[in-house]
MARPASE-712913 format. One record per residue (C-alpha): y, x, z. Coordinates in pm, whole numbers, padded with zeros to 5 digits, always signed. Example, Ala and Ser with C-alpha at 12.3 -4.5 7.8 and 13.67 -1.06 7.14 Angstrom:
2
-00450+01230+00780/-00106+01367+00714/
This chain:
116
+00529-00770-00789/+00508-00636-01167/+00709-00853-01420/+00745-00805-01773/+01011-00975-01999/+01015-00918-02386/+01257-00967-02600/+01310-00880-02988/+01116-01183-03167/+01294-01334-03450/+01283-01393-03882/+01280-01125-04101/+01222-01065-04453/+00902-00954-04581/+00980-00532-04611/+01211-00578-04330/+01224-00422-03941/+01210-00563-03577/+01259-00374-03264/+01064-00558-02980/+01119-00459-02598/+00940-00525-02285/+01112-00391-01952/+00932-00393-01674/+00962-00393-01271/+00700-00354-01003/+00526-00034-01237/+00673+00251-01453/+00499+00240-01831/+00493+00615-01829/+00245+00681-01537/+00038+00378-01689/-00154+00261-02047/+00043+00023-02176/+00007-00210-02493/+00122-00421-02758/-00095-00731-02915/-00105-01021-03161/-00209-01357-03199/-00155-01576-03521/-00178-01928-03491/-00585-02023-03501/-00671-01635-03469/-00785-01411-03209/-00570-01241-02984/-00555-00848-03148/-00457-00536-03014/-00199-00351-03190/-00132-00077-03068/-00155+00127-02728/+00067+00406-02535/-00092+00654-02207/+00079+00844-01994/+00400+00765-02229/+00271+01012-02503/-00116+00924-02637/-00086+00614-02885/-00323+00437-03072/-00298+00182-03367/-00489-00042-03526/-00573+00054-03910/-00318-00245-04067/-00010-00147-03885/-00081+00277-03891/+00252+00426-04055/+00456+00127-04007/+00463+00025-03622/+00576+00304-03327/+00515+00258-03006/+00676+00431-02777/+00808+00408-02407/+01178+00449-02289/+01151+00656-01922/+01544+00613-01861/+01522+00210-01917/+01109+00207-01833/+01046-00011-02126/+00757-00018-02395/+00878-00082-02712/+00728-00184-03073/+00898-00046-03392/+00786-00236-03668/+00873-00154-04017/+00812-00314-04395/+00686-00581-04239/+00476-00838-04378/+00364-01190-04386/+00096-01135-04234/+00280-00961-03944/+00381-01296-03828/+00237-01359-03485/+00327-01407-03108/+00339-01024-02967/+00240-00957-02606/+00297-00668-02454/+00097-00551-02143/+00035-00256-01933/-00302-00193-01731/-00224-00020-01360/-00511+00101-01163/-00868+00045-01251/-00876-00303-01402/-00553-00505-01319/-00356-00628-01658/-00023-00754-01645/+00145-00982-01928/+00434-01024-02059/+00550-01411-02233/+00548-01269-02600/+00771-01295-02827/+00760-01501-03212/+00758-01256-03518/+00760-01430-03843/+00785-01239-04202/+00864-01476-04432/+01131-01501-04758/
C-alpha cells in the first residue's frame, strides 16, 4: 500500500532555510503529480506548491523564488526547499502525491515555525 513519511520540520530564524522530505513506498513520485501544502493554525489548508512527471512545478505567488520543489528518482522522495523564510511560513506541511485518476495519498506533516 502507498505510505508517505516526512521529515524536516523544525525552528528556524526568520531569513533562514529548511529542507523537508517525504519518501515514499507503494508509488514512485516521478511517474506521478505530487505536492506540498500548508495549514496555519485556524486557516485553510493551502497548496504550495506542485511537481508532474518529476519536472513541471507550480507555486503559489507567496513562496515563488524562495521554495523548490523537486523529486529525488535515486531515493523516490519529494522534497521542499524553503529559503528566507518567514513568519508567516510557519505552518504544518503535508506533502501528497495523486496516482491514477482521483486517489490522494497523505503524508503526517511536518511543524515549520519562523520565528526569532
Amino acid at each position: 500500500q502507498v505510505q508517505l513519511v516526512e521529515s524536516g520540520g523544525g525552528l528556524v530564524q526568520p531569513g533562514g532555510s529548511l529542507r523537508l522530505s517525504c519518501s515514499a513506498s507503494g508509488i514512485r513520485f516521478s511517474s506521478n503529480t505530487a505536492a506540498w501544502h500548508r495549514q496555519a493554525p485556524g486557516k485553510e489548508r493551502e497548496l504550495v506548491a506542485t511537481i508532474t512527471g518529476g519536472f513541471v512545478t507550480t507555486y503559489v505567488d507567496s513562496v515563488k523564488g524562495r521554495f523548490t520543489i523537486f523529486v529525488d528518482n535515486a531515493k523516490n522522495t519529494v522534497n521542499l526547499h524553503m529559503n528566507s523564510l518567514k513568519p508567516d511560513d510557519t505552518a504544518v506541511y503535508y506533502c501528497n502525491v495523486r496516482v491514477g485518476f482521483r486517489n490522494d495519498y497523505w503524508g503526517q506533516g511536518t511543524q515549520v515555525t519562523v520565528s526569532s
